[in-house]
C-alpha positions in Angstrom: -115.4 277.9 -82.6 -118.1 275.5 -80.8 -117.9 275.9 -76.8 -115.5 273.8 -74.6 -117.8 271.1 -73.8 -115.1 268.7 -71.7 -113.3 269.7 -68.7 -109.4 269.7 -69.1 -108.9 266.2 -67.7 -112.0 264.7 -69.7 -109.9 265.7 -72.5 -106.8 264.9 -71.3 -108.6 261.3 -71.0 -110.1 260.9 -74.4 -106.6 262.1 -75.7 -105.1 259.0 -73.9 -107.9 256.9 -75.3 -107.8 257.7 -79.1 -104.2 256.9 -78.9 -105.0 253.4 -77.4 -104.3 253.5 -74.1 -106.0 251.4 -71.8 -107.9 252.8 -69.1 -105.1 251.4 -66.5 -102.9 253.5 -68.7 -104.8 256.5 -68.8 -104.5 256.3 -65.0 -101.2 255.3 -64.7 -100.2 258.6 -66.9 -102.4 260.5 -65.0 -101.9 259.9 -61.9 -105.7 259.4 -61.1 -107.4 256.0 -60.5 -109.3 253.9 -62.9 -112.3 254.6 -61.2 -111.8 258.2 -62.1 -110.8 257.5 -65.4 -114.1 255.6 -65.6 -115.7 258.4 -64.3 -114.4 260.9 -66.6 -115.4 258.8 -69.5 -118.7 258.8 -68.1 -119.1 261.8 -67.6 -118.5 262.9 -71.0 -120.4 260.8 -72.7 -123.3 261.9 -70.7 -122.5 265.7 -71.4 -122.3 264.5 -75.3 -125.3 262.2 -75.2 -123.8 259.6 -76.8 -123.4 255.6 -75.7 -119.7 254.1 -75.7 -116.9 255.8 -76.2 -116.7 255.1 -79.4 -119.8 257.6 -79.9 -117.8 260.2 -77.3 -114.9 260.1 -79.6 -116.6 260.2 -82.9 -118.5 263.3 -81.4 -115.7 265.2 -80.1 -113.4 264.6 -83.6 -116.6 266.4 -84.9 -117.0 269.4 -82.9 -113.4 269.6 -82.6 -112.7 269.1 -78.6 -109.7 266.1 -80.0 -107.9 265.3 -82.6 -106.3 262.2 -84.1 
């Protein structure tokens, strides 16, 4: 199995996200701001070299860090 590339709340995020919350959602679930929810985004897509988050969840369905 590929390495953990996301930390848990990056993952928690993109989980909100595929599911179509917004990112005032995804904070309001969380408990976090939408700054941080930006951030975590961020983040991750940096870690996964990728631009959007469209790339970030295409990339992470692939290696397996989400799922639909």
């Amino acid at each position: 199995m590929a390495k953990k590339i996301l930390t848990k709340r990056e993952k928690e995020v993109f989980e909100l996200l595929v599911k179509n919350n917004s990112t005032v959602d995804i904070a309001e679930k969380l408990g976090i701001s939408e700054k941080t929810v930006r951030n975590h985004i961020s983040n991750s897509m940096q870690k996964l070299g990728v631009k959007g988050r469209a790339g970030a969840v295409v990339e992470l369905l692939k290696i397996g860090e989400i799922s639909l």
